[in-house]
N, C-alpha and C positions, 0 to 999 in steps of 0.2 A: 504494500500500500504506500502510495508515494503522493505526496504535496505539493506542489508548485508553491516559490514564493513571490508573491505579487512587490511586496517590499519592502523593507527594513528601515527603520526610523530609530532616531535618538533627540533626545531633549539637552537644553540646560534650563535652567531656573531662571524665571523671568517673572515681573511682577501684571498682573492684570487687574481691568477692574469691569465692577459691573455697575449695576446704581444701585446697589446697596453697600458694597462694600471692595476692599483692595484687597489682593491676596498673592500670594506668593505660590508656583506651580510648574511644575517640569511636563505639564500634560501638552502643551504645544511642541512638536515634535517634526524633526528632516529624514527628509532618506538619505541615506549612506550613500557614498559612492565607493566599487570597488569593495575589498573585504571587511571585516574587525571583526577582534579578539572578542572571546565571550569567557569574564572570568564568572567564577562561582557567584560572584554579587550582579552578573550582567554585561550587556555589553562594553565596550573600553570606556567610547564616550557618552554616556547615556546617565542621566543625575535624575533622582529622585527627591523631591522637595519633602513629603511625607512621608517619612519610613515606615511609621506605623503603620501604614497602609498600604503602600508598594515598596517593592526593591528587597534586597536581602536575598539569601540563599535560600530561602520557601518561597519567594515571586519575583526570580532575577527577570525574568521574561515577560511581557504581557503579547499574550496573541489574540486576535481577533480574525474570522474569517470572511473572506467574501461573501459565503453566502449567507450571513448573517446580515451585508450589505446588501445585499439582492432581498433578501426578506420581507426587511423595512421599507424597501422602496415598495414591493411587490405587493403586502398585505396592508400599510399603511399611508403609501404615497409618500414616505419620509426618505430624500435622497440624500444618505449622508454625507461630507465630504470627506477626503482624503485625512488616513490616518483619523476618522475621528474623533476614535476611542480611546488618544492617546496611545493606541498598544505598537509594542517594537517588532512585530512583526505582522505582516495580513497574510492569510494562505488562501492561495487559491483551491478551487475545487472540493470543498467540505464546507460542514458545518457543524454548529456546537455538537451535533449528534453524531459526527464521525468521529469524536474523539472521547476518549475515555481518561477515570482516571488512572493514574499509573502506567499509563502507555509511556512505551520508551520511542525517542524517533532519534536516527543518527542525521545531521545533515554538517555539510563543510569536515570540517575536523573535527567536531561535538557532538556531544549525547545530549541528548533533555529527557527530563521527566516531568508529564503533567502530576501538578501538584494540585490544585484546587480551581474551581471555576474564579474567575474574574468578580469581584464585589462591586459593581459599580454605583460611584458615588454622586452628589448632587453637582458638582463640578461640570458633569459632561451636559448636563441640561443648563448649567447657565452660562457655558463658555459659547456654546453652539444655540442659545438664544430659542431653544423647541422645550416649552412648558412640557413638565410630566416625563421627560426622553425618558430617562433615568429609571421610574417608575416603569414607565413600557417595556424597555429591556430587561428587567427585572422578573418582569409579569410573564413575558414571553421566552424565557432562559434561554435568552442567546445571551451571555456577556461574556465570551472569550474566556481565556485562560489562562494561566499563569503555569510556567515552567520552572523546574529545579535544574542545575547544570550538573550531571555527574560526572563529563570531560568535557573540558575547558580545550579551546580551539577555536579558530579563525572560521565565518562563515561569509557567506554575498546573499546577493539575489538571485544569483544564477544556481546555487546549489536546492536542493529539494530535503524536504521533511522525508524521511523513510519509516516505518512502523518497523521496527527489529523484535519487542515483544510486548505483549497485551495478557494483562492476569483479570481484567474485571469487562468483560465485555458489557455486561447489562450496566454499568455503572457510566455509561455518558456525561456530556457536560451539559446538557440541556433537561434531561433526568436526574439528574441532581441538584440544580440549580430550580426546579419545579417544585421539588421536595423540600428544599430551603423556605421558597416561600409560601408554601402551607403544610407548617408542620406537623399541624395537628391530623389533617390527613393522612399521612405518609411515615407514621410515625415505627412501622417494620421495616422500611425504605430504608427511614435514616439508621437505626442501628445496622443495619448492611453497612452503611457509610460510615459510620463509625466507626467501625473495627476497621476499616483499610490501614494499614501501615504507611503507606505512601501520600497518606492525606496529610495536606500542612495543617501543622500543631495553632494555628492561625485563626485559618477555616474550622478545625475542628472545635476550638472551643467555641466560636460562633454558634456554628450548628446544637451541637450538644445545649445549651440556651434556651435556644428556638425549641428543639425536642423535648424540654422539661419544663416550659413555658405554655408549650402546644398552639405558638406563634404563627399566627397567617399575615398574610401581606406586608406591609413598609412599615407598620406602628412602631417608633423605637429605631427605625433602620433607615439610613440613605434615603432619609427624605428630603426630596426636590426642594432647593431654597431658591430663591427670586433671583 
């Protein structure tokens, strides 16, 4: 199973503002030309403003796929733009449902491991100026993913995601990310999902929360600010 990569993106920190407030963010992001190094914290030049929320060795990576952008457009009329979701990579040809957790993919000189789906935060609805985004992708569990680096090496655009090994096929990113937001439904779901090993310690006490809470929707979570 192979990916095409649409493009690879990095950030630095820059300040923005909205009318309500200034803030500080690495979510506006370039594509690379040519290769870079991917160490265990991500790629060489690529900065994370909130740590607690991105970066680190449990979410060096954030991906997002195209057909996640085909989606949106398709089911909601929402065409979003390039890089929208902040993520360091877009892959072509899948979507949250072709990936799983724990799946290993080789591409360039590196290994990755999905580690947990993408949280996404109110950010991408007030940078991109579309009331509720945030809430929508939520709703609909497409929000990409986040990768663990087990070998550190150089990659481009021209190299491809390869699947080398998969331990949880029912466990997708779009089925888990469904489950997150109603947990009261789903609550044999998520204990499957909790015992993964390969789940970031991040994600996991999130969910674990939600599971003992018996949490549906956004109350308490990444709600859309102005």
């Amino acid at each position: 199973m192979n990916y095409k990569i649409k493009e690879i993106y990095v950030g630095s920190e820059r300040e923005l503002k909205n009318k309500n407030k200034t803030y500080k963010t690495s979510y506006r992001k370039l594509p690379i030309t040519g290769s870079q190094y991917v160490n265990k914290e991500g790629l060489e030049e690529d900065n994370q403003s909130d740590k607690s929320c991105h970066g680190g060795e449990q979410r060096a990576l954030c991906v997002f796929t195209q057909g996640s952008y085909d989606f949106f457009k398709q089911k909601h009329n929402i065409e979003l733009p390039t890089c929208a979701l902040g993520e360091n990579i877009t892959l072509l040809n899948c979507d949250d449902k072709d990936i799983c957790l724990g799946d290993r993919f080789s591409c360039g000189k590196a290994i990755f491991e999905v580690s947990q789906p993408r949280q996404p935060c109110w950010i991408i609805s007030s940078i991109l100026g579309i009331k509720n985004l945030t809430a929508l992708i939520v709703k609909e569990g497409r929000s990409g993913f986040y990768l663990r680096v087990i070998k550190e090496g150089k990659i481009s655009k021209n190299d491809v995601f390869t699947l080398i090994s998969r331990k949880y096929e029912n466990l997708n990113i779009e089925h888990i990310n469904k489950c997150y937001y109603n947990a009261k439904q789903n609550q044999e779901n998520i204990k499957e999902i909790l015992e993964v090993p390969e789940l970031s310690p991040f994600y996991k006490e999130d969910l674990q929360k939600r599971y003992k809470n018996l949490e549906v929707g956004l109350e308490g979570f990444q709600k859309d600010k102005e």
